[in-house]
C-alpha positions as CSV (number, residue, x, y, z in Angstrom):
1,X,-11.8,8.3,32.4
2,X,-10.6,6.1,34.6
3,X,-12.2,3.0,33.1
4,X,-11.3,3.9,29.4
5,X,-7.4,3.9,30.8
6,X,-8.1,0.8,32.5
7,X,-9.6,-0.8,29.4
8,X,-6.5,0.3,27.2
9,X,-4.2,-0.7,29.8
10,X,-5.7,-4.2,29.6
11,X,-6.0,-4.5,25.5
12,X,-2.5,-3.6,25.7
13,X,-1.7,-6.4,27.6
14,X,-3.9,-8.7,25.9
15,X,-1.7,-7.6,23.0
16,X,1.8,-7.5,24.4
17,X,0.7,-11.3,25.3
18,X,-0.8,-12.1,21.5
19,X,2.9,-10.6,20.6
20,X,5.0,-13.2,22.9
21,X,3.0,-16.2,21.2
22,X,3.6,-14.9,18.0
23,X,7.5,-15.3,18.8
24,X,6.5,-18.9,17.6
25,X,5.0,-18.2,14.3
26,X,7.7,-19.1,11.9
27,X,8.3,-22.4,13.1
28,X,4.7,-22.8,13.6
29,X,3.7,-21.4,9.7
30,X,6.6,-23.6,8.7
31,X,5.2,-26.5,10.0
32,X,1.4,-26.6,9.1
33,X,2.4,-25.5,5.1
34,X,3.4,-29.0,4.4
35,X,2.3,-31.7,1.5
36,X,2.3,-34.2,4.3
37,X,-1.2,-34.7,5.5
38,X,-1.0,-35.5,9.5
39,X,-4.0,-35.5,12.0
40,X,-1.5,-33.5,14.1
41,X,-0.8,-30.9,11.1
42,X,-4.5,-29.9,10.3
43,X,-5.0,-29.8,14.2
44,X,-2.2,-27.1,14.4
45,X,-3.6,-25.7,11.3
46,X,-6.9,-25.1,12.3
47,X,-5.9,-23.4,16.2
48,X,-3.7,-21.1,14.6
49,X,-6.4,-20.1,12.2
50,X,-8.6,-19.9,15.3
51,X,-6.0,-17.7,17.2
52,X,-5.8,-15.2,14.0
53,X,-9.0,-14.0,14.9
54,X,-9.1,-12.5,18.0
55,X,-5.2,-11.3,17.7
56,X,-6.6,-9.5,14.4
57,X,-9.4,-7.7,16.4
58,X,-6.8,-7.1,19.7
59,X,-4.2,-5.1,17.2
60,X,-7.1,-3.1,15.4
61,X,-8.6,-1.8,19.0
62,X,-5.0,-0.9,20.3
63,X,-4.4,0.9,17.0
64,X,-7.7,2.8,16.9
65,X,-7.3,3.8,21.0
66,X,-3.2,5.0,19.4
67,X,-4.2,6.0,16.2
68,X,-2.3,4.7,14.6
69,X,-2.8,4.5,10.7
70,X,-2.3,0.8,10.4
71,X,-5.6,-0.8,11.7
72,X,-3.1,-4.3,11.8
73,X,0.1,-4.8,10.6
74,X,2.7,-3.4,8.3
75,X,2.9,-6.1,5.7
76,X,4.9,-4.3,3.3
77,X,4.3,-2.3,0.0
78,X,3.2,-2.4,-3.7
79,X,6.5,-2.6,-5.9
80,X,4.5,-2.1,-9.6
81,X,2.1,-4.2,-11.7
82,X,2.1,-6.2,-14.2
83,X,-1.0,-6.3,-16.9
84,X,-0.8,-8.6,-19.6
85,X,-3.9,-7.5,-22.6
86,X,-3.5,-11.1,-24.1
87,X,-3.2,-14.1,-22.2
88,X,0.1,-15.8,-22.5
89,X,1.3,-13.0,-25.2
90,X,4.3,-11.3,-24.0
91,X,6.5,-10.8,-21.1
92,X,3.3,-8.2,-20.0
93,X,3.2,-4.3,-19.5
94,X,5.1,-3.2,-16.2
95,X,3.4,0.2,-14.9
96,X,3.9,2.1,-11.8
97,X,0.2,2.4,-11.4
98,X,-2.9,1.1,-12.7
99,X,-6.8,1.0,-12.1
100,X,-8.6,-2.2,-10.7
101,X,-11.6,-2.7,-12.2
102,X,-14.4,-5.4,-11.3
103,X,-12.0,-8.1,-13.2
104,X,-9.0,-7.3,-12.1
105,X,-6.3,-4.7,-13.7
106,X,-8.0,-3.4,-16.4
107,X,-7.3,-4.4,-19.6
108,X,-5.6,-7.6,-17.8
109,X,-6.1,-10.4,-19.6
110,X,-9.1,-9.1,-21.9
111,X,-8.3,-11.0,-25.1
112,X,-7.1,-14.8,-25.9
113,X,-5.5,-16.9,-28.4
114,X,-7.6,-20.1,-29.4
115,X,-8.3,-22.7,-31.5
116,X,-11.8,-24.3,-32.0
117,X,-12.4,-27.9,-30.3
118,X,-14.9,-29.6,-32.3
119,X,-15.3,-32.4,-30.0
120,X,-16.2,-30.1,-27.3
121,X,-18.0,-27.7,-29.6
122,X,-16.3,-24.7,-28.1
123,X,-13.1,-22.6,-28.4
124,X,-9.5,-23.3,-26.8
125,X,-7.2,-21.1,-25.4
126,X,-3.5,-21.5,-27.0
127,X,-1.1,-21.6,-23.6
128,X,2.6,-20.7,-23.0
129,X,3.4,-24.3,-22.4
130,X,2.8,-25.2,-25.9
131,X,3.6,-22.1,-27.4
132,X,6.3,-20.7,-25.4
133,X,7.4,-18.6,-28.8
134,X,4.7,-16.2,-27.8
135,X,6.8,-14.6,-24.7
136,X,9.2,-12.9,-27.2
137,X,6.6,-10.5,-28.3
138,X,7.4,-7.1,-27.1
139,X,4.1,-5.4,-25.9
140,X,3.7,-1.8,-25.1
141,X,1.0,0.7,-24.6
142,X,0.3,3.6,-27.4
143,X,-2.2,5.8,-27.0
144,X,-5.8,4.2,-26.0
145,X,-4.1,0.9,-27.6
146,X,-1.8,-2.1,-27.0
147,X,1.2,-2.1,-29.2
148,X,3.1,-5.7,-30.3
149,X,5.9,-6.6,-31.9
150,X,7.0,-9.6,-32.7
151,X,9.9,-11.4,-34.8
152,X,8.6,-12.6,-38.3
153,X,10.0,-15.5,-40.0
154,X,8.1,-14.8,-43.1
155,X,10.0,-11.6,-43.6
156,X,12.9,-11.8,-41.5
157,X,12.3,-8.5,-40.0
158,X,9.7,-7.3,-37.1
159,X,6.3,-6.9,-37.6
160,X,3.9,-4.7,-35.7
161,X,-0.4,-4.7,-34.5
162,X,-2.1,-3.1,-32.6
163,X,-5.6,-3.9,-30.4
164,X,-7.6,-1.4,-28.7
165,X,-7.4,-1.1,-24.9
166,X,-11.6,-0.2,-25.3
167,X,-13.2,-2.4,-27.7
168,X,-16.3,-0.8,-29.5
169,X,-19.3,-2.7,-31.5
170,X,-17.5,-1.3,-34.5
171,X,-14.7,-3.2,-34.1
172,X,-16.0,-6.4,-33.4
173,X,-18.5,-5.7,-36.6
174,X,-15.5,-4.8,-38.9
175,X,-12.9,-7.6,-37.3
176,X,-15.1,-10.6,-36.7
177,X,-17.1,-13.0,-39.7
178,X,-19.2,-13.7,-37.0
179,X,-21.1,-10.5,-36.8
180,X,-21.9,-9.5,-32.8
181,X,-22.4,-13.2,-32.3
182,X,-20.8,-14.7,-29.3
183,X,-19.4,-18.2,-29.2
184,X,-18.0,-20.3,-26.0
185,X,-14.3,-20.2,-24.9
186,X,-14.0,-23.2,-22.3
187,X,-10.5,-22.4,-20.3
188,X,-10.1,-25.2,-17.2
189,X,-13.7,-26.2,-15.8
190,X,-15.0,-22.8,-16.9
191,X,-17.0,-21.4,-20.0
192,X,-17.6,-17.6,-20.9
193,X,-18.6,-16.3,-24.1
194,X,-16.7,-14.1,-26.0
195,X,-15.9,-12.4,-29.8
196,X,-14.6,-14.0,-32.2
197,X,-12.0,-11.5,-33.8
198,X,-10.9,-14.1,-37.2
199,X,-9.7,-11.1,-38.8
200,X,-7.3,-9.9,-36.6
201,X,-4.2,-11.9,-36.6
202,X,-2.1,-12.3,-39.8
203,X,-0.7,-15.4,-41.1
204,X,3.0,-14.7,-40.4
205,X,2.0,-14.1,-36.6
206,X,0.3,-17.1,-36.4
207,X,3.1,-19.2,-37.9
208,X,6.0,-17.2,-36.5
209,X,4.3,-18.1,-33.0
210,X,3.9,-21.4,-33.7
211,X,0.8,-21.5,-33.3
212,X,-2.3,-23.9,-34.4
213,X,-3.4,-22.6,-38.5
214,X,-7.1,-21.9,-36.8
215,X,-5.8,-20.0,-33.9
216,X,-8.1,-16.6,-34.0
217,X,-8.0,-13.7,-31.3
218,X,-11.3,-13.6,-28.7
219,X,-12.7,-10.8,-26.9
220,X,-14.9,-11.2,-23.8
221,X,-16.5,-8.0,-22.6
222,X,-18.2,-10.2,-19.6
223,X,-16.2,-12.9,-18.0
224,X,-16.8,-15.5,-16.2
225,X,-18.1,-15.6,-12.1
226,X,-15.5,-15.9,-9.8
227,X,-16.6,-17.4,-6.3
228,X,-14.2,-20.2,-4.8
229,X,-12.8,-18.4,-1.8
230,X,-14.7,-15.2,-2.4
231,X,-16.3,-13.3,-0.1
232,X,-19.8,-13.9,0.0
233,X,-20.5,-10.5,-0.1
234,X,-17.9,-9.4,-3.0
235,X,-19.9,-9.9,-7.0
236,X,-16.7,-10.7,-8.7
237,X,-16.0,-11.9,-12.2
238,X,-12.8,-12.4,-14.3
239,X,-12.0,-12.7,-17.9
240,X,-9.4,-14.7,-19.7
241,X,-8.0,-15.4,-16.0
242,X,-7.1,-18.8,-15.2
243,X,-9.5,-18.2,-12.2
244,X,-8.6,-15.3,-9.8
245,X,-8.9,-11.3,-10.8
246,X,-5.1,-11.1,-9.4
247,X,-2.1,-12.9,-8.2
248,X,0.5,-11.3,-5.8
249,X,4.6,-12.6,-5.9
250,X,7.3,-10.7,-3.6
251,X,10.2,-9.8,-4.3
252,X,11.7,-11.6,-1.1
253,X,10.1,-14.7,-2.5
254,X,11.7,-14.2,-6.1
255,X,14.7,-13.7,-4.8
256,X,15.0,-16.7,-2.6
257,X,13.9,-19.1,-5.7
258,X,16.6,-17.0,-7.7
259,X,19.4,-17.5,-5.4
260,X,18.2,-21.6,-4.4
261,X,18.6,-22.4,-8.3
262,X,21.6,-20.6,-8.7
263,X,23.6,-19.5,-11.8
264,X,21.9,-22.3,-14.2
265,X,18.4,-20.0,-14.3
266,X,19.4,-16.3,-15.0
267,X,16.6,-16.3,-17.4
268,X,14.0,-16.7,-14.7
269,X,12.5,-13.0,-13.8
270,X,9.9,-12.1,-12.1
271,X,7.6,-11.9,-15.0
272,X,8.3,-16.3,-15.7
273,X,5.6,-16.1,-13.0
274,X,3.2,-13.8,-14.4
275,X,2.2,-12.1,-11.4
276,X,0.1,-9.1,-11.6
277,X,0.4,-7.3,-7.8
278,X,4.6,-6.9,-7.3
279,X,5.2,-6.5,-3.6
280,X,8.3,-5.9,-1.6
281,X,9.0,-5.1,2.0
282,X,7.8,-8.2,3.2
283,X,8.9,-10.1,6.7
284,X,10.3,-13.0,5.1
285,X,10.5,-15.1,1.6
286,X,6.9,-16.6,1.3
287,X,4.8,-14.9,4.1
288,X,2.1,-13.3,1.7
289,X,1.2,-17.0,1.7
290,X,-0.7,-16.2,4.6
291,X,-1.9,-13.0,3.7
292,X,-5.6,-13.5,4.1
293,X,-7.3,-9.8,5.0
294,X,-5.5,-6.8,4.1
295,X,-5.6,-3.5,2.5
296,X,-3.9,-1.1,-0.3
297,X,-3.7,2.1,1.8
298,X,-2.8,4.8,-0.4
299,X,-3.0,8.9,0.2
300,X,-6.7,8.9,-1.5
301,X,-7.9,5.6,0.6
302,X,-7.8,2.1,1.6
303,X,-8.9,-0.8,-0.6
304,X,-9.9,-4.3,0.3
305,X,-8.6,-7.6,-0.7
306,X,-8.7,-11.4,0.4
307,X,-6.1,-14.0,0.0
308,X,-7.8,-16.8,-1.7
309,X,-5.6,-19.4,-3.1
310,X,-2.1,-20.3,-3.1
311,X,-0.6,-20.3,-7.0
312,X,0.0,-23.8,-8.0
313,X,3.0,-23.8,-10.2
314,X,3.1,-25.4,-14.0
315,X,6.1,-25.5,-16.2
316,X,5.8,-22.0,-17.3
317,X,8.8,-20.1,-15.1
318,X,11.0,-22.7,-17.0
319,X,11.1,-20.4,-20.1
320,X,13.9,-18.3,-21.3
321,X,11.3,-15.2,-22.0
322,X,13.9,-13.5,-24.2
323,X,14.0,-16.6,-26.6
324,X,10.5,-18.5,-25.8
325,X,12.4,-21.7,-25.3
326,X,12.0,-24.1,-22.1
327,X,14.8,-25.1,-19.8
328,X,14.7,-29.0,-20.4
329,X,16.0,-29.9,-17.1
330,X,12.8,-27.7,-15.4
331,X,15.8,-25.8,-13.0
332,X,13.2,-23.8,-11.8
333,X,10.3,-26.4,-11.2
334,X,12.5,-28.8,-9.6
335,X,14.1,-26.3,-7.0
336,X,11.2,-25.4,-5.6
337,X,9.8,-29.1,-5.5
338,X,12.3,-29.1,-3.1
339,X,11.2,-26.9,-0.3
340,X,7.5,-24.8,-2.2
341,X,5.2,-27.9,-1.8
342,X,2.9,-26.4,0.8
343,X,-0.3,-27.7,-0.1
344,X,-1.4,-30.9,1.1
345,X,-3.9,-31.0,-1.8
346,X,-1.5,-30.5,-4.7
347,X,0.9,-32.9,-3.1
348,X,3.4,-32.7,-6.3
349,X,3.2,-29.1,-7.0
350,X,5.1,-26.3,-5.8
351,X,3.5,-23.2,-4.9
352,X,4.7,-19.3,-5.8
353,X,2.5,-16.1,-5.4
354,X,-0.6,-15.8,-4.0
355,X,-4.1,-15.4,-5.6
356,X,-5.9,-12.4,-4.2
357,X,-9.4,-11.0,-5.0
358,X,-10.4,-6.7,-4.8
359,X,-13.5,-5.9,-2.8
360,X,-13.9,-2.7,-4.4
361,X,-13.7,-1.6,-7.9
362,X,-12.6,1.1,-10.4
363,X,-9.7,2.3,-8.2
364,X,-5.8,3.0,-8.6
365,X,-3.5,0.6,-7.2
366,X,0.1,2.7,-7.3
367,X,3.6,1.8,-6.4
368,X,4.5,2.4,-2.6
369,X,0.5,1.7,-1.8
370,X,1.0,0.0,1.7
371,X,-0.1,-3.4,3.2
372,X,-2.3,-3.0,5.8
373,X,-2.3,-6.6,7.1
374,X,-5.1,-7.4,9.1
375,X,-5.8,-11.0,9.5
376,X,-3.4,-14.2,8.7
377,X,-5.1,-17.6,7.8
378,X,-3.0,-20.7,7.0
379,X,-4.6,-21.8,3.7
380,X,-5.1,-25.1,1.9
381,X,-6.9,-25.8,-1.4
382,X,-10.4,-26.5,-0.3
383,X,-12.0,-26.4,-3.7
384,X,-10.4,-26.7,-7.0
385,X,-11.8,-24.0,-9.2
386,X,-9.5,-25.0,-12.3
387,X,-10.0,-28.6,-13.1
């Protein structure tokens, strides 16, 4: 008895001592996230990855010998989600609560707007940045299917289609020219296969979106492998992703880009930056950067994620959603050039939100889930799994 109080006693003060470095951590994070490559920087960098290890393990013990809940650190809680059914259509579906499935939120991201690349003999995804038109569509759920509405200049009046959340062999036989073939879709450096829907979307859509005449909707039932900064141990695939199965934003981090561009960029929401995960609660603007090990702890369980990547910014949280038309002077891009480049890889790109990957699958992420933070790691881009 004696030597289990002792051994308490001393993780205790192995952890009171882990807590008096940590006093440094801000200045310490702020310093290593940096553009500016220095031998002095990546030094830093890799000790206080090194020192997240064994503070990780020293806060899990003293929880489990207090049992406490947490097994590390409060690191906030889940605010709502975001799913969006096509990519770049819409300002996306906010829920309360939603099921993860082994891509992601299901449903996220399932179907895609593209035009066919002869040169590369594959299909093209159509993106916000060149049709920006496409985040005034209004999309809602109804029923066991995803409802749009969009403004049509043909008529003058709105226009309504629907898609089905769970996409049966009948539908793809009745909505494709193709039959059940599949043909390649090749978004950034990766290819997955997918159906070609030709049937689906109407003329007016097309050109009240401004999109390319050819532009057909794609369905992938499989997806694509997803492996740069997985686990080695986690199978996990996305679909019309640009990479990752999810990316987390905070609140405190909107907020602080909201308030540093000021009055010009009251069209900038949340959704500019299409996140997926919506936390709140956090420490401090930006500290789910280093949000590497953590779990969803909700009444029925706990559920598993890794911070992979950093979110690189493009242009996109320059558009007014409401109107699908881009700020010109890039307000948004260029105030967080000023103080959001944090990669020393992407030197001349801001960062916002962080990509995260589930261990598990086919469970319910819902709002007020809690962070269980259990390990920090300062991250840079090691591998680029886009280009």
């Amino acid at each position: 008895m004696q030597l289990v109080q002792l051994a308490s006693s001393l993780v205790l003060i192995l952890v009171a001592l882990a807590v008096s470095v940590n006093s440094y951590t801000v200045p310490i994070q702020t310093y290593i996230e940096s553009y500016r490559k220095t031998r002095a920087r990546t030094l830093i960098r890799s000790l206080y990855n090194l020192y997240q290890i064994p503070v990780s393990g020293l806060v899990r013990l003293k929880n489990t010998l207090l049992h406490k809940d947490l097994h590390g650190v409060y690191g906030g809680k889940v605010d709502y989600l975001i799913i969006y059914p096509v990519k770049a259509v819409s300002k996306g579906i906010k829920v309360t609560e939603w099921t993860a499935d082994n891509y992601g939120l299901k449903h996220d991201r399932q179907y895609v707007l593209c035009s066919y690349d002869k040169e590369n003999n594959s299909y093209k995804p159509q993106l916000l940045r060149f049709a920006p038109k496409l985040t005034t569509v209004d999309a809602s759920i109804d029923g066991d299917r995803f409802k749009f509405v969009y403004d049509n200049i043909v008529t003058n009046e709105q226009s309504t289609f629907y898609l089905p959340m769970n996409v049966s062999d009948d539908y793809v036989r009745e909505n494709s020219s193709l039959g059940s073939e599949m043909k390649k879709v090749q978004l950034w450096k990766s290819g997955l296969q997918g159906y070609v829907l030709d049937k689906v979307l109407s003329e007016d859509f097309i050109k009240s979106m401004n999109l390319l005449p050819d532009t057909v909707l794609i369905y992938s039932p499989a997806g694509k492998a997803c492996k740069v900064g997985a686990p080695s141990n986690v199978d996990r695939k996305t679909l019309f992703h640009d990479y990752y199965p999810m990316l987390m934003c905070s609140q405190e981090s909107f907020q602080y880009v909201k308030q540093s561009a000021g009055e010009k960029v009251d069209y900038v929401k949340m959704e500019s930056f299409r996140p997926n995960l919506v936390i709140c609660d956090i420490e401090r603007p930006f500290e789910e950067d280093f949000y590497h090990k953590f779990d969803l702890v909700s009444k029925t369980g706990r559920m598993s994620f890794t911070g992979a990547l950093k979110c690189i910014r493009c242009t996109i949280p320059n558009i007014d959603l409401a109107v699908g038309v881009p700020d010109k002077k890039a307000t948004v891009s260029k105030t967080m050039a000023k103080y959001r480049r944090v990669d020393e890889t992407n030197p001349y790109h801001s960062c916002f939100g962080m990509y995260v990957i589930q261990h598990q699958a086919n469970f319910v992420i819902r709002q007020g889930d809690t962070i269980d933070l259990l390990r920090k790691k300062s991250l840079k881009m090691e591998e680029n799994p886009f280009y």
